[in-house]
N, C-alpha and C positions, 0 to 999 in steps of 0.2 A: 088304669091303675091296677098293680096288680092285686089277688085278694087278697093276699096276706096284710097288705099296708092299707087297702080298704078296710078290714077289720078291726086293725088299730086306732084306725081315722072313730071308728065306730064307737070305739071303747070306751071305758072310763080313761080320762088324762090320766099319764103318770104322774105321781106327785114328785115334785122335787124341791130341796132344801131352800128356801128364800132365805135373803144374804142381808140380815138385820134388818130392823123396822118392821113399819105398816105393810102389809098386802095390799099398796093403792093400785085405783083405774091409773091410765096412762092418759089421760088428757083431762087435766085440772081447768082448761081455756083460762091460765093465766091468773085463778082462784086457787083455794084452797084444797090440795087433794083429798078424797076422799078413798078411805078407808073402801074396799069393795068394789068402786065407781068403774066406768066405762073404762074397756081396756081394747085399745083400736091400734096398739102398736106393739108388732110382733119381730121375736128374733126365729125365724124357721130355721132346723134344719137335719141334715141328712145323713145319715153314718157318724153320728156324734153324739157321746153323752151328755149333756146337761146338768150338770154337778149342783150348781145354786144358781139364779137369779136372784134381780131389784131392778124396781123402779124406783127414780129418784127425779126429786125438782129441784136443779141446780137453781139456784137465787143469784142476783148481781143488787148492790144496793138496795137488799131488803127488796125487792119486787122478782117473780119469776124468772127467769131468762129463757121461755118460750111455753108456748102452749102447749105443749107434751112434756111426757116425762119423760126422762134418758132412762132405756132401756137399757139392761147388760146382762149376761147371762157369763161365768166361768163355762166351757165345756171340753171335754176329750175326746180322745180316737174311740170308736167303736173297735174291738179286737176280734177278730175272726179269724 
């Protein structure tokens, strides 16, 4: 890797704008999410800005409709 992206790796996160709601973890196992909770599902990526994310627990008849949460992120071109 090189350093300059190792350093980054290193950093503090960029913070970027979440897109309404809670800050929840992304795996509720099918309960209630939590606010803060474990987050094990990730959108990487590379030469892209990252404008907002959200996590969300789509529901079907009032019960979850899976044990993660849907992950999205808006993002753009890097411009160079």
């Amino acid at each position: 890797m090189a350093g300059a992206a190792r350093r980054r790796l290193r950093g503090r996160p960029r913070r970027r704008r979440r897109a309404g709601g809670e800050d929840i973890g992304t795996f509720p196992d099918y309960g209630t999410p939590e606010v803060g909770g474990i987050r094990i599902d990730w959108i990487l990526v590379r030469d892209l800005v990252v404008e907002e994310y959200a996590a969300r627990v789509p529901a079907h008849e009032g019960r979850a409709a899976s044990d993660h949460a849907t992950v999205t992120a808006r993002v753009r071109p890097t411009v160079r």
